[in-house]
Every structure is written in C-alpha cells, then in structure tokens.
C-alpha positions in Angstrom: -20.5 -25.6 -85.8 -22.5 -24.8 -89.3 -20.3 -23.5 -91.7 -21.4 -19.6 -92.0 -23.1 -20.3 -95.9 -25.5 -22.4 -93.9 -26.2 -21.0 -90.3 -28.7 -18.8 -89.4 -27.0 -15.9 -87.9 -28.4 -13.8 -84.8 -28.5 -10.6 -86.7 -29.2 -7.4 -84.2 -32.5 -7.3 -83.4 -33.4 -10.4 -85.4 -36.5 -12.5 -84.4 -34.2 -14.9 -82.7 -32.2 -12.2 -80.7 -35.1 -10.7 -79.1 -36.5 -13.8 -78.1 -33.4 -14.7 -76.2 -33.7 -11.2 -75.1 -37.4 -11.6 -74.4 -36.8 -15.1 -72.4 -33.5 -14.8 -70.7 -33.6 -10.9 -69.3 -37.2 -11.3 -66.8 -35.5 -14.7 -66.0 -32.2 -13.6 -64.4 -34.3 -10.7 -62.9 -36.7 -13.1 -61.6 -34.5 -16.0 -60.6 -32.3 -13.8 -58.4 -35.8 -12.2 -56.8 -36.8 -15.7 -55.9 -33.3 -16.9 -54.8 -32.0 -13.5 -52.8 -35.9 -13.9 -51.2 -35.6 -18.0 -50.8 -32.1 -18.3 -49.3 -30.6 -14.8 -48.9 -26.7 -15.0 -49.8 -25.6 -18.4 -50.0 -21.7 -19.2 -50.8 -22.5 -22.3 -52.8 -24.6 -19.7 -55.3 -21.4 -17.9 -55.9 -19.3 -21.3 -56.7 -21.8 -22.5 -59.2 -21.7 -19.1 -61.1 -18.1 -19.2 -61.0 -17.9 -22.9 -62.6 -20.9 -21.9 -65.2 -18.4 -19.0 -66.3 -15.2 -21.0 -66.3 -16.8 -23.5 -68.6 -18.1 -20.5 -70.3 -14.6 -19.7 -71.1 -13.5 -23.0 -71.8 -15.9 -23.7 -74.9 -15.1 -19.8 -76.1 -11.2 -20.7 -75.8 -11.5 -24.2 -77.8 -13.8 -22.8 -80.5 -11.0 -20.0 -80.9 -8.1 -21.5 -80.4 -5.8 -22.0 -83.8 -3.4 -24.2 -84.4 -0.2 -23.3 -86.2 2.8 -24.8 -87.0 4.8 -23.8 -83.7 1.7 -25.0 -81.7 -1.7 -23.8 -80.5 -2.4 -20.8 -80.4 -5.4 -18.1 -78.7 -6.2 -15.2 -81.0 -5.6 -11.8 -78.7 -9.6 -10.9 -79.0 -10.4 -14.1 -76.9 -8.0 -13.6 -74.2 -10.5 -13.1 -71.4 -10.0 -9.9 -70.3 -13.1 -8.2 -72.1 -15.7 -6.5 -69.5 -18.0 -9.8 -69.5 -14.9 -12.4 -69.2 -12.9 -10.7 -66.8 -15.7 -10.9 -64.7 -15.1 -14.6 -64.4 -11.8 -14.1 -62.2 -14.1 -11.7 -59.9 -16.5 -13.8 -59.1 -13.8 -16.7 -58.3 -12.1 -14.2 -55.9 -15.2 -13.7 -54.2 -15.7 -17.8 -54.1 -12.0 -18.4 -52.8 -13.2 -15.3 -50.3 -13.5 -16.8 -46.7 -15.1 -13.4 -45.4 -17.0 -12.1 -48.5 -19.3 -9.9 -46.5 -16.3 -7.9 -46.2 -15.2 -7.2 -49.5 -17.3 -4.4 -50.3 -15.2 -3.0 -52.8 -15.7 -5.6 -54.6 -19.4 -6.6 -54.4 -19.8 -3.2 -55.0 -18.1 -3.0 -58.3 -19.5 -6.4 -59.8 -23.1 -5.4 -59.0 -23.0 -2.7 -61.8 -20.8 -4.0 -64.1 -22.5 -7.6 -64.3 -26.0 -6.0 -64.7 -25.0 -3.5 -67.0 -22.5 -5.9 -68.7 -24.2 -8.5 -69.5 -27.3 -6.4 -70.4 -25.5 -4.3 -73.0 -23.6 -8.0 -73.9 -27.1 -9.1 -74.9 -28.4 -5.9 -75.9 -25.5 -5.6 -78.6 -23.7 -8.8 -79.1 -20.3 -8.8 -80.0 -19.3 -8.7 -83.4 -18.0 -12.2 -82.7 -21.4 -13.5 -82.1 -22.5 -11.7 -85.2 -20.4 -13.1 -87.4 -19.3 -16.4 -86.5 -22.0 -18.5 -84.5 -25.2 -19.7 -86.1 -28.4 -20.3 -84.2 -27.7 -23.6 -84.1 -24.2 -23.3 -82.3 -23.6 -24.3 -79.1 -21.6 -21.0 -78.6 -24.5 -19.0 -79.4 -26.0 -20.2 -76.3 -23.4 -20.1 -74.6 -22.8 -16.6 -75.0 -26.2 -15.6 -74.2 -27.0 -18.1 -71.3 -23.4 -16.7 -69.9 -24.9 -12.9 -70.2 -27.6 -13.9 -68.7 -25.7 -15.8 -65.6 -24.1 -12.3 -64.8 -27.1 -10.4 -64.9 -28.7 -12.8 -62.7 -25.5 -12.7 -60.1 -25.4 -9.1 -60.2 -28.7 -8.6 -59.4 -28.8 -11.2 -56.7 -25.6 -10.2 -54.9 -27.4 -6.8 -54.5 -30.7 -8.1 -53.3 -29.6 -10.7 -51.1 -27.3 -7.7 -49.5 -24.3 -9.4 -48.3 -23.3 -5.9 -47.5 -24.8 -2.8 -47.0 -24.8 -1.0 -50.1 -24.5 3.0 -49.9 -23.8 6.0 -51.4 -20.0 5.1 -50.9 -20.7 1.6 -52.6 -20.9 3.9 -55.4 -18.0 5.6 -54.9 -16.1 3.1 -55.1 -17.5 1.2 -58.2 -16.9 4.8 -60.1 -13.2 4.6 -58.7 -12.6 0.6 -59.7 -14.0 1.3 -63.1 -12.0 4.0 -63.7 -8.5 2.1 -62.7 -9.7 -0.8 -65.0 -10.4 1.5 -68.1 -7.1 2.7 -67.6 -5.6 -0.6 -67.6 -7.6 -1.6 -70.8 -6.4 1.5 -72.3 -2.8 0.5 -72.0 -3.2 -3.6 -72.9 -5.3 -2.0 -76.2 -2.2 0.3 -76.7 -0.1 -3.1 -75.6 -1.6 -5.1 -78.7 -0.9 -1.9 -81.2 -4.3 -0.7 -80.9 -5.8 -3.3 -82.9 -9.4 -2.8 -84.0 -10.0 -6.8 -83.8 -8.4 -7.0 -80.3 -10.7 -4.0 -78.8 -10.8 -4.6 -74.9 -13.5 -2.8 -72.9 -14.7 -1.6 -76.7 -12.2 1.0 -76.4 -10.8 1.2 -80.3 -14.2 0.2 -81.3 -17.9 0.1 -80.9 -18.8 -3.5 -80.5 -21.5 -3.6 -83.6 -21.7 -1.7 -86.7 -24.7 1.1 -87.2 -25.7 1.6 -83.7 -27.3 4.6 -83.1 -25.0 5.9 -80.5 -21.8 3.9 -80.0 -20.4 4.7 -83.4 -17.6 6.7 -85.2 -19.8 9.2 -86.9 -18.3 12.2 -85.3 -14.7 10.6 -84.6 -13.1 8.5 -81.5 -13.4 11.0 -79.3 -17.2 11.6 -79.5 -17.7 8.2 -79.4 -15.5 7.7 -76.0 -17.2 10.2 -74.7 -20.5 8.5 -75.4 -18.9 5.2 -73.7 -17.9 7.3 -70.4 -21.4 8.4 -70.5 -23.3 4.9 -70.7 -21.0 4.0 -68.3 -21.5 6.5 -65.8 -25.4 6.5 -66.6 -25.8 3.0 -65.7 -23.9 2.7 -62.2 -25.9 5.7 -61.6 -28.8 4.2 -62.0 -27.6 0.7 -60.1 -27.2 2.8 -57.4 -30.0 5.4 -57.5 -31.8 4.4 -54.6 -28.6 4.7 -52.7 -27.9 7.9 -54.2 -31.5 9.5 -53.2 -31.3 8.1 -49.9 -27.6 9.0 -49.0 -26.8 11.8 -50.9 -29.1 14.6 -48.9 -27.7 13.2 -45.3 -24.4 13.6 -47.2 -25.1 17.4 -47.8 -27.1 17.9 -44.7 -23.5 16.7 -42.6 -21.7 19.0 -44.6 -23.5 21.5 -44.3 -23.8 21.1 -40.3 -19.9 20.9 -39.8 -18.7 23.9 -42.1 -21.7 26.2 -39.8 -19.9 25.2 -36.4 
C-alpha cells in the first residue's frame, strides 16, 4: 500500500469515485439482467459470489490485522459483522442450502439489503476507505468490486426468481432487519459504544458532512433518518410487489370482515 503522504485518496464524490460509480453500478445491473435471462438461477452463481466475498474478507482482515506483543490481533471495526460483510455468511448459507428455493426468508431479506447495501457502500464509502486506501491500493478495488458483487447478487437472485417474491417477501425482510438492528444495537453497546467500532452505522454516520446522515440535530434525528432510508429502500425493492399484492390484500379483508 502507498503510504497516505503519497496516495491519491477516493475523496466523496471525487473524479475517481464517480467513475467507479459510473462503471461498476449499470454493470452489476446489467450482468445480473443478462445472467438471470441466460441461465435463470444457477447454484454454481451463488458459490462463486460466496468465494469472491470470502476472499473479500480475507485481504480486508490481513490489511487490518495488528500485531502486538501477545500476538495478532483484528481491530473490533473489521470484525465482519458490518451490513456489507455480514452478508458474506448469508450468501454461504444459501450455498451450503440443498433446497434454496425454499428459503424464502432468506432470499427475501438479502435481495434488499445487498442492493441497497452495497449501493449506499459505494454511494458513501466507509470512512475506512476514505482514509486509509489510495487509488492505487488493491483494497480500494477490492472494496468497490465487492459492493458491486452484492449489488449484482441481489439483483439477480430477484430476477432470476428462485422464489416467488410477494407482498409477504416484504414482510419478512422488514421483520429480519429489524431483529438484526437490534442485535447490532447490543454488540455496539457490547464494544462500549465505540464511535470507531460503529456496526450497522449505528453510533455514527459512515462519512462526515452528508447532507442527511449526520449529527446536526443530535443521535436521535439522525437514527431516525437511518430507520427511514432503510425503510424507503426495501420499499422500493419491493414496490412492484407491494402495488400488485397490497389491493388483493385489502380487497380479502374487506370481503371476510362483510360476511
């Protein structure tokens, strides 16, 4: 890696970040078209992605990784459960899965949360990327290429509809991200809430000087503002669903509470 005196850093918005964004957001969106169109859902797809992210992690964990005089040692900001990482050990379970068509709980909570994930993680790289990697690093890349991966699988496990995605597919995703903010919650509180650990960008916003996610108005406003991105972009993963569903939904009750 450069030393930071001499790398060219992927400042927000830079030249270099929005061609990565320019380059690497119509290709997921178009390589998971072509695929979920080419071959429908294919296993082998899902093992690849889960080997890209593993060595994903691996080059993050040895560029962290300290050593000390009791050993090595992982900085608690790497461990992998952050939204994007975590997502690593879902796609694995759905690889190890010898029925995946039927775990629509889970195909229906990694569809949102790898599109909007990894969009946001390219959108607003981590203050990790910001300050440490150079546009020269490997990591760098990495980071972005491994964004990009989850946007791509996201959008091709809903295209290439290994199930059939509803209004309750929805449900569902709203109900798993809820149990997993909670549990971030309480491994943030776990680590002293620590403003460098900052799982799920719960203590924090991930970049200085956004224009939303920030701490103008207090922590409070600003989970609130989270809760709302959140809920505004599984809403609009699932829009189609929810137009289609949600009026036969009303209709049925409607029908049974007039007999």
């Amino acid at each position: 890696m450069l030393s930071n005196e001499i790398a060219h850093h992927i400042d927000l918005f830079s030249v270099p970040h929005i061609i990565f964004l320019a380059v690497l957001w119509p290709g997921a969106a178009f390589l998971a078209f072509f695929l979920s169109r080419k071959i429908g859902y294919n296993h082998k797809l899902i093992w690849v992605c889960a080997i890209i992210g593993l060595l994903s992690e691996i080059e993050k964990i040895f560029f962290f990784i300290e050593r000390t005089p009791g050993g090595y040692r992982l900085p608690a900001e790497h461990i992998p459960f952050n939204m994007c990482p975590f997502q690593i050990f879902l796609i694995f379970a759905l690889a190890f899965s010898e029925a995946p068509q039927k775990r629509t709980k889970l195909l229906s909570f990694m569809y949102p949360t790898m599109v909007g994930g990894g969009f946001i993680g390219m959108l607003i790289p981590s203050v990790v990327v910001l300050g440490y990697h150079g546009l020269l690093d490997l990591a760098t890349y990495r980071y972005f290429i491994f964004h990009a991966m989850l946007i791509f699988l996201g959008l091709y496990l809903y295209l290439s509809k290994p199930i059939q995605y509803s209004i309750k597919s929805f449900g569902s995703s709203l109900m798993m991200l809820g149990m997993v903010v909670i549990i971030a919650v309480w491994v943030n509180a776990f680590f002293g809430w620590d403003p460098t650990v900052n799982f799920w960008f719960i203590v924090r916003p991930p970049a200085e000087g956004l224009p939303l996610l920030n701490l103008d108005r207090g922590w409070t406003f600003y989970i609130l503002q989270l809760v709302w991105i959140c809920l505004l972009i599984l809403i609009l993963c699932y829009l189609r669903e929810i137009k289609r569903d949600l009026p036969k939904l009303i209709k049925g009750k409607g029908t049974r509470g007039s007999v």
